[in-house]
C-alpha positions as CSV (number, residue, x, y, z in Angstrom):
1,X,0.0,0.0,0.0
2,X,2.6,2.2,0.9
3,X,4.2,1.6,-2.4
4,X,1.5,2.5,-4.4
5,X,0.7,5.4,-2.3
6,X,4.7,7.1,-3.2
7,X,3.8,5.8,-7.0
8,X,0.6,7.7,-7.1
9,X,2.0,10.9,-5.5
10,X,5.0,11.1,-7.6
11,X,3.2,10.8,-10.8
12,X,1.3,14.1,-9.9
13,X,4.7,15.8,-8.8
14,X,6.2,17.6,-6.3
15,X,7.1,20.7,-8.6
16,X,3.2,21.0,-9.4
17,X,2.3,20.9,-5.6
18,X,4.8,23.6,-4.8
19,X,3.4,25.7,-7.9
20,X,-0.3,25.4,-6.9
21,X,0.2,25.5,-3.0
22,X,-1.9,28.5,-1.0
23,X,-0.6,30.1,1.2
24,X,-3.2,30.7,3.4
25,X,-3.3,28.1,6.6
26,X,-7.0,28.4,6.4
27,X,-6.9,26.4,3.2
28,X,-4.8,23.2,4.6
29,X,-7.2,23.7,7.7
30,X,-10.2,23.0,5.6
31,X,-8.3,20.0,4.1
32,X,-8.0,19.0,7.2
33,X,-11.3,18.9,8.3
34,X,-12.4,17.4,4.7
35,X,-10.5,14.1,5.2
36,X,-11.4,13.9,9.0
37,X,-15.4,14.4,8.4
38,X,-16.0,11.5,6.7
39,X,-14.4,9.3,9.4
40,X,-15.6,11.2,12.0
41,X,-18.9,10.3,10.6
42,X,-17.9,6.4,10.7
43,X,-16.9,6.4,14.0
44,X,-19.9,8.3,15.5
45,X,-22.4,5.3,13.5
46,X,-20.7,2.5,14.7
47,X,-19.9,3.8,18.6
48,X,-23.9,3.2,18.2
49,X,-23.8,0.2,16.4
50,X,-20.5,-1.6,17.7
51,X,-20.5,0.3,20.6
52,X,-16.9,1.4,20.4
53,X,-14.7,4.4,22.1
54,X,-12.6,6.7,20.0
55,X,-9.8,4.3,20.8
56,X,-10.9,2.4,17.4
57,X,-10.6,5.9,15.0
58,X,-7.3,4.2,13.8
59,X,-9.8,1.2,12.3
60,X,-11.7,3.7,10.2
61,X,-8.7,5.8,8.4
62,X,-7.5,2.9,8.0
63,X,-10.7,1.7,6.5
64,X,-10.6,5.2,4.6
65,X,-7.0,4.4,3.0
66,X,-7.7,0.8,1.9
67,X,-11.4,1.4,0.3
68,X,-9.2,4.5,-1.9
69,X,-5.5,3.0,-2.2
70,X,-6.5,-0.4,-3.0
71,X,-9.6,-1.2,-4.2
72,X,-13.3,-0.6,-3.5
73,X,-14.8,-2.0,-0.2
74,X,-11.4,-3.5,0.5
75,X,-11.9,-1.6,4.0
76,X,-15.5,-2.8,4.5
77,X,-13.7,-6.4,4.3
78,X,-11.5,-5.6,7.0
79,X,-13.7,-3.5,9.0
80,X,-15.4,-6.6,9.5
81,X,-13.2,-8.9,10.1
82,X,-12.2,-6.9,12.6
83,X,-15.4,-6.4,14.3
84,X,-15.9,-10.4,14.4
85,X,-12.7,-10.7,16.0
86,X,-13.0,-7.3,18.3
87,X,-16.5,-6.8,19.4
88,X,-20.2,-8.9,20.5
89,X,-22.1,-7.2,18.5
90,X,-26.1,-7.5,18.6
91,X,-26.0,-8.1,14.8
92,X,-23.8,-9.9,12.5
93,X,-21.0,-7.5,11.6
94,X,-21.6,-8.3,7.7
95,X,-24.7,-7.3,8.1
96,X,-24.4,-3.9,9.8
97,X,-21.6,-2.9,7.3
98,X,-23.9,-3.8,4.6
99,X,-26.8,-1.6,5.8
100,X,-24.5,1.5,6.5
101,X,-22.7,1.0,3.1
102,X,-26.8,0.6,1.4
103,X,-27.6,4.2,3.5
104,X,-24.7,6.0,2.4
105,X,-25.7,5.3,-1.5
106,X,-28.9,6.0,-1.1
107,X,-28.3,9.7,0.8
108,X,-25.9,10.3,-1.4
109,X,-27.2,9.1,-4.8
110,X,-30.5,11.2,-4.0
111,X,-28.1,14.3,-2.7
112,X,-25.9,14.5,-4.9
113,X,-29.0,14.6,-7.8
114,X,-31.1,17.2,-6.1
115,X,-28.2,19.0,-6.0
116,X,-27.1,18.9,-9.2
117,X,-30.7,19.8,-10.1
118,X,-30.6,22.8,-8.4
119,X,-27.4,24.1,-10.4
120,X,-29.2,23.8,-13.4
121,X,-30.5,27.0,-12.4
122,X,-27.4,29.0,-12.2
123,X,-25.4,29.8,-15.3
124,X,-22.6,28.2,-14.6
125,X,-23.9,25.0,-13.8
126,X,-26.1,25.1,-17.5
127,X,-22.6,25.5,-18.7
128,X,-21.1,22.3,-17.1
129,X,-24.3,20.4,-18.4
130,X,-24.2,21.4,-21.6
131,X,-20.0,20.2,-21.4
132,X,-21.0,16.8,-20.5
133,X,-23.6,16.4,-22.7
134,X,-20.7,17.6,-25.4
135,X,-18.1,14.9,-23.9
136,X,-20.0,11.9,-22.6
137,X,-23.6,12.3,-22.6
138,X,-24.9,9.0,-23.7
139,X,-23.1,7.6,-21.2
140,X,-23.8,9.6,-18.4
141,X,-27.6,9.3,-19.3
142,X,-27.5,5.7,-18.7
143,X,-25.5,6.2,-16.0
144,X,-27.3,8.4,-14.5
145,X,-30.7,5.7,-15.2
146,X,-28.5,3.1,-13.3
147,X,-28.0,5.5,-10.2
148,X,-32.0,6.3,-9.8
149,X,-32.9,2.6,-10.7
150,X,-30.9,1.0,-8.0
151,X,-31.4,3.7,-5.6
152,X,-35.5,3.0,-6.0
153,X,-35.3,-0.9,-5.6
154,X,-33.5,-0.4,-2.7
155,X,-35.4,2.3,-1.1
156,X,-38.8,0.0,-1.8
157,X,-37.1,-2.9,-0.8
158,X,-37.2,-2.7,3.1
159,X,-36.0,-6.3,3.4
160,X,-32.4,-5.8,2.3
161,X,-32.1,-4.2,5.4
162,X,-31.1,-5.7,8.9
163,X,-31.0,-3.2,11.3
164,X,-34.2,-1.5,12.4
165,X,-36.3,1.2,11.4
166,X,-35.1,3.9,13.8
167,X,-31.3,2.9,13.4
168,X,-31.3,3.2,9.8
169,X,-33.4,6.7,10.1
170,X,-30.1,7.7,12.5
171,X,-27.6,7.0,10.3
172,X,-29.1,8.0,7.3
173,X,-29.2,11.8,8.8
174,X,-25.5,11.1,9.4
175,X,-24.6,10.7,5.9
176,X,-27.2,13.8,4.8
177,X,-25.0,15.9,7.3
178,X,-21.7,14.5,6.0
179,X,-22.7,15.2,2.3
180,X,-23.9,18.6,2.9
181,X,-20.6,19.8,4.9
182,X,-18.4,18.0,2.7
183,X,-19.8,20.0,-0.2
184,X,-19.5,23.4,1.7
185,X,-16.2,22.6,2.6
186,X,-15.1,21.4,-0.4
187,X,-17.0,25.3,-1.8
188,X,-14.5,26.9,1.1
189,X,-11.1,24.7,0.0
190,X,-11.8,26.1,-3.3
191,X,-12.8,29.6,-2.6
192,X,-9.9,30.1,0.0
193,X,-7.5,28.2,-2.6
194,X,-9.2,30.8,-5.8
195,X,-10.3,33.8,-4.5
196,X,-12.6,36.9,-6.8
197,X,-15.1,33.8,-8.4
198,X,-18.6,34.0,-6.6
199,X,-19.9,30.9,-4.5
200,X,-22.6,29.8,-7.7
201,X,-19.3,28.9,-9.7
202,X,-17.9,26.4,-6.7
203,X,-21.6,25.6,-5.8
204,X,-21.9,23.9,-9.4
205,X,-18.7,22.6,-9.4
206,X,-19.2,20.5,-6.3
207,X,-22.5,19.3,-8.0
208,X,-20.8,18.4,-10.7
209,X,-17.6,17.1,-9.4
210,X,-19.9,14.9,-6.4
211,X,-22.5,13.7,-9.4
212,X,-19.1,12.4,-11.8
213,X,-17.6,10.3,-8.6
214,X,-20.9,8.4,-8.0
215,X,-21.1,7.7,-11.8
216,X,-20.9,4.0,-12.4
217,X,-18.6,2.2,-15.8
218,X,-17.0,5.9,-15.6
219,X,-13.4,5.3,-16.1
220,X,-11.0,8.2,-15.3
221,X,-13.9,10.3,-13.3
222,X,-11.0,12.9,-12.2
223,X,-9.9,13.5,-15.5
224,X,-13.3,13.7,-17.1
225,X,-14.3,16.5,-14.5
226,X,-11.3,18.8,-14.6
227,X,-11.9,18.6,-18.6
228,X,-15.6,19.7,-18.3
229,X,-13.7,22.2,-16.1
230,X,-11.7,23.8,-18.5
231,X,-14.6,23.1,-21.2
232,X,-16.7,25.3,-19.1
233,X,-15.0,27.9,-17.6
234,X,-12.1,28.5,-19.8
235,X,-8.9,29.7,-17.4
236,X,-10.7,29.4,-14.5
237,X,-11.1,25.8,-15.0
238,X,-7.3,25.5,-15.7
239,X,-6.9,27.0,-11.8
240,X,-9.5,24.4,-10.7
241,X,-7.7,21.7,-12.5
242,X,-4.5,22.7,-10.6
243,X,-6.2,23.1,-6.9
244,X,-7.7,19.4,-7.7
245,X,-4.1,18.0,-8.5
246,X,-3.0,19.8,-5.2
247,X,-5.8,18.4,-3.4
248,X,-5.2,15.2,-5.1
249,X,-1.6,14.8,-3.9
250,X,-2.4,16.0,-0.3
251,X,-4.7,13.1,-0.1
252,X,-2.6,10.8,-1.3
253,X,0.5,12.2,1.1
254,X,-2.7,11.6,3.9
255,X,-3.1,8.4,3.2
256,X,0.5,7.1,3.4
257,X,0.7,8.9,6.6
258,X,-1.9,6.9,7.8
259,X,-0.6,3.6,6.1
260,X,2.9,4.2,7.9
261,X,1.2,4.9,11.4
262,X,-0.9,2.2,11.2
263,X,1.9,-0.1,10.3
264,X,3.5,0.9,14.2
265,X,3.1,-1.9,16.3
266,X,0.1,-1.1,19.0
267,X,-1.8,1.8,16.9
268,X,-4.6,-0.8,16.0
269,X,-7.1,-1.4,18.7
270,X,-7.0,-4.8,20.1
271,X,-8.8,-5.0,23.3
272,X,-12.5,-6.4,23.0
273,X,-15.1,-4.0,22.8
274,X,-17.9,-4.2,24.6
275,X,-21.3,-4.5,22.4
């Protein structure tokens, strides 16, 4: 992992890092709190589920770095591995990490349109629309009939579900709260990172940018954004294209400081919890 992790960052570069860096401290604050929110999030919806302390945040960034270093749900597999061999919990641990994982989608599929709705109202976000229908429209359309289709069985299929009514209501207003801060910070990052463009540009952009990652048979999603970018907006997507490489590298640099601490004998919970 931490192989791949120095691979990945030195294909974006050290020279375009330095060139793109702000100066402000706000900006790396905001980072900050964009990589720490959503496991944050994690840890508050299974202290309820698991019934753990925050001595098990090191499970969830790890979690974090394996589902985005290696390969999808690679940390769901270990999250519960670990929970069967950490915790007694009231349900089967498969289970539960199913049912969180089937929440999240749903919240954020339905988000993430009704957002991306709403931009269609500003100019800006007509713009971007118009620049994926140009690039890949076909095959966002049936992308984009894939994300509603699934999201509807699931919502009118109650039975997929194991945990009860009022859980899943709880952490379902988790994931809402996450996806609406995550998109407000990720407005601030790049308003702090670009100043003198009005929130309505960075507004659309997160749409956009949120709608592309949750596009399924999508290959290259970053690329295909920061080209709408610069389709769009000209020299100002050039500037977002550079903040996303930035942001892009940070995360990576995140990551393998996770991998490396979590590799320290002793950082890994390993006392039983008690559920």
């Amino acid at each position: 992992m931490v192989v791949l992790l120095v691979l990945q960052v030195r294909s974006i570069g050290w020279e375009t890092i330095e060139r793109v860096s702000p100066s402000s401290p706000l900006f790396y604050l905001l980072f900050a709190a964009s990589y720490l929110g959503p496991i944050l999030t994690e840890l508050v919806i299974y202290r309820r589920l698991w019934n753990v302390g925050i001595q098990a945040a090191p499970l969830f960034f790890r979690k974090r770095v394996m589902n985005e270093a290696l390969f999808g749900y690679s940390g769901e597999a270990y999250a519960v591995w670990w929970a069967k061999t950490h915790t007694r919990a009231r349900y089967d641990p498969l289970k539960i990490v199913k049912d969180v994982n089937l929440l999240s989608g749903i919240v954020s599929n339905l988000g993430t349109l009704a957002l991306l709705a709403a931009t269609l109202l500003l100019s800006n976000g007509v713009r971007l629309a118009s620049a994926a229908a140009a690039a890949r429209g076909p095959a966002i359309l049936v992308a984009m009939a894939i994300i509603l289709s699934v999201t509807l069985v699931i919502l009118f299929r109650p039975k997929l579900f194991s945990l009860p009514p009022r859980t899943r209501a709880f952490i379902a207003m988790l994931h809402a709260v996450r996806l609406v801060t995550g998109v407000m910070m990720m407005m601030a990052l790049w308003s702090v990172a670009l100043p003198g463009h009005g929130w309505a540009l960075w507004l659309a952009l997160a749409a956009w940018r949120n709608f592309i990652a949750r596009l399924p048979f999508v290959p290259n999603k970053d690329l295909l954004f920061v080209n709408l970018a610069i389709l769009s907006l000209g020299h100002a997507g050039r500037d977002v294209a550079a903040i996303l490489a930035l942001v892009s590298a940070m995360t990576l640099v995140a990551h393998l400081s996770v991998a490396l601490i979590g590799a320290v004998p002793g950082v890994m919970p390993r006392a039983k919890a008690m559920a």
